[in-house]
C-alpha positions in Angstrom: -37.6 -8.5 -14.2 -35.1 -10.0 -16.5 -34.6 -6.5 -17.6 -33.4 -5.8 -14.1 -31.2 -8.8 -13.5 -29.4 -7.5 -17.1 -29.1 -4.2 -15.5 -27.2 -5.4 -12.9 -25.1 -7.6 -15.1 -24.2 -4.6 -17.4 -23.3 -2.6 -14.2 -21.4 -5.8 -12.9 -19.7 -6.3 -16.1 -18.7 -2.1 -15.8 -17.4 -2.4 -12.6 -15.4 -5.3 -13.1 -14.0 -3.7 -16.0 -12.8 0.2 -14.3 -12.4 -1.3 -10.7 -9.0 -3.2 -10.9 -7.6 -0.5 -13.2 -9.0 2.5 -10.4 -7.6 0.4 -7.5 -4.0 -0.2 -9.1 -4.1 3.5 -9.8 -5.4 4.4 -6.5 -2.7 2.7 -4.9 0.1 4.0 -7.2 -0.7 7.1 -7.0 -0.6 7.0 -2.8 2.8 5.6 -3.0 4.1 8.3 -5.4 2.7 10.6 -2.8 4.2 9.2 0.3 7.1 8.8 -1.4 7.6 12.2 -2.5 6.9 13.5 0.9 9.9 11.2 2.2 12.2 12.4 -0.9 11.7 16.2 0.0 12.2 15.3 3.8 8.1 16.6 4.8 7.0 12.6 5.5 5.2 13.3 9.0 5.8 9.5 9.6 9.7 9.6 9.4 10.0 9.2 12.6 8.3 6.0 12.6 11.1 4.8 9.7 13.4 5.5 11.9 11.6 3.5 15.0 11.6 0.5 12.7 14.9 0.6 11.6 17.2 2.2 13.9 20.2 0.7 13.7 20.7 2.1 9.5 21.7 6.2 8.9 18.0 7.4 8.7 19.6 10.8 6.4 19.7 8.0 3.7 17.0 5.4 4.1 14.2 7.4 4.8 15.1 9.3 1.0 15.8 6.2 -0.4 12.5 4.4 0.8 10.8 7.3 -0.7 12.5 6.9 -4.2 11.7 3.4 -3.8 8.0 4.3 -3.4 8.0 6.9 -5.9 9.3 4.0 -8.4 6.9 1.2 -7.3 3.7 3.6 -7.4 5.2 5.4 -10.7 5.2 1.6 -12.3 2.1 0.9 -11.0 0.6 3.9 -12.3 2.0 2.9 -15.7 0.8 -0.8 -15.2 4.0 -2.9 -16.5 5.1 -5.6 -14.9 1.7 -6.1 -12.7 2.9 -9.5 -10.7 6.6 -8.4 -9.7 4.9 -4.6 -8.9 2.0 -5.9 -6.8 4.3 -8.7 -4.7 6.9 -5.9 -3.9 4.2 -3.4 -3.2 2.6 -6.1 -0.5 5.9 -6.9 1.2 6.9 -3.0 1.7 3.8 -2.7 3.1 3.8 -5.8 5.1 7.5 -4.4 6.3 5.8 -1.5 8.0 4.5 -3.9 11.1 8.5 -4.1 12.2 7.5 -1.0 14.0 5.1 -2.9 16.2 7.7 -4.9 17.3 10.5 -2.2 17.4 8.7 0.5 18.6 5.6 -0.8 20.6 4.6 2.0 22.3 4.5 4.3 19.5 1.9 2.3 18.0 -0.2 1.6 21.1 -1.5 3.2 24.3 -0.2 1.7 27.2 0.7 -1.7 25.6 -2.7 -2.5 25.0 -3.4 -3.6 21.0 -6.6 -2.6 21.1 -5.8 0.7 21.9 -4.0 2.0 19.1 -2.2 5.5 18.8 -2.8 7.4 15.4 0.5 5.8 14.2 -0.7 2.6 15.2 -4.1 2.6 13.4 -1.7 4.7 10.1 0.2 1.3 9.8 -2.5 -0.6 10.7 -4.5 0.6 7.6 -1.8 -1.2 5.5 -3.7 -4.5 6.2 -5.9 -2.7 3.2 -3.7 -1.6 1.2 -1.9 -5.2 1.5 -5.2 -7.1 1.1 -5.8 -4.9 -2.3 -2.8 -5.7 -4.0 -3.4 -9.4 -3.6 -6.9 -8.7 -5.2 -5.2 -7.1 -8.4 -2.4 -10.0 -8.0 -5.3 -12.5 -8.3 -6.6 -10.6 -11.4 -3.3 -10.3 -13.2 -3.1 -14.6 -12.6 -6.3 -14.7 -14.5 -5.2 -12.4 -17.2 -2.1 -14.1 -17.9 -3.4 -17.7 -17.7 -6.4 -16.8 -19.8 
């Protein structure tokens, strides 16, 4: 039994090692993706950019919002600067729910929250994404203060 219960430490101890660095890789390497696909003007979620933010020349912010994410997920795939990378990653992504409010019914069907479009349930995801960075803030806290 206690052979068992060391097992599962060894794997624990494994998983705590390769998890935070997979996750912070994971997520850089989805925002050098979307970003990309914003740079070369093929992001199929432009449009929703452009819902949130209507009122600024969407020719510019849309390629500059991708070189933005290619920078953020480029430094996170490098890992410097964990604590200022992870808090600007969680606040673009928290941004994205502006299109709720601007652009309601692209993100729901007939006004009804529950009943989200595939655009609303795409933004919705970032509640994920959001909640992940937090986790690898958390660990870069205990790094630094250990």
């Amino acid at each position: 039994m206690s052979t068992r219960l060391g097992e599962r430490t060894a794997v624990g101890a494994q998983l705590d090692r390769w998890a935070g660095p997979a996750l912070r890789v994971s997520i850089g390497v989805v925002f050098v993706w979307f970003g990309v696909l914003k740079v070369i003007g093929s992001s199929p979620v432009g449009y929703l950019v452009s819902a949130a933010v209507p009122w600024v020349d969407q020719g510019f912010l849309v390629p500059a919002l991708g070189w933005f994410e290619v920078v953020l997920g480029a430094v996170l795939l490098i890992g410097r600067l964990p604590r200022l990378t992870l808090v600007a990653a969680a606040v673009h992504l928290a941004g994205t729910f502006v299109v709720f409010v601007q652009a309601p019914a692209l993100m729901m069907t007939d006004g009804n929250p529950l009943l989200l479009t595939t655009s609303g349930e795409f933004v919705l995801k970032n509640v994920v994404l959001i909640c992940a960075a937090l986790v690898l803030l958390g660990r870069a806290e205990r790094q630094r203060t250990s």
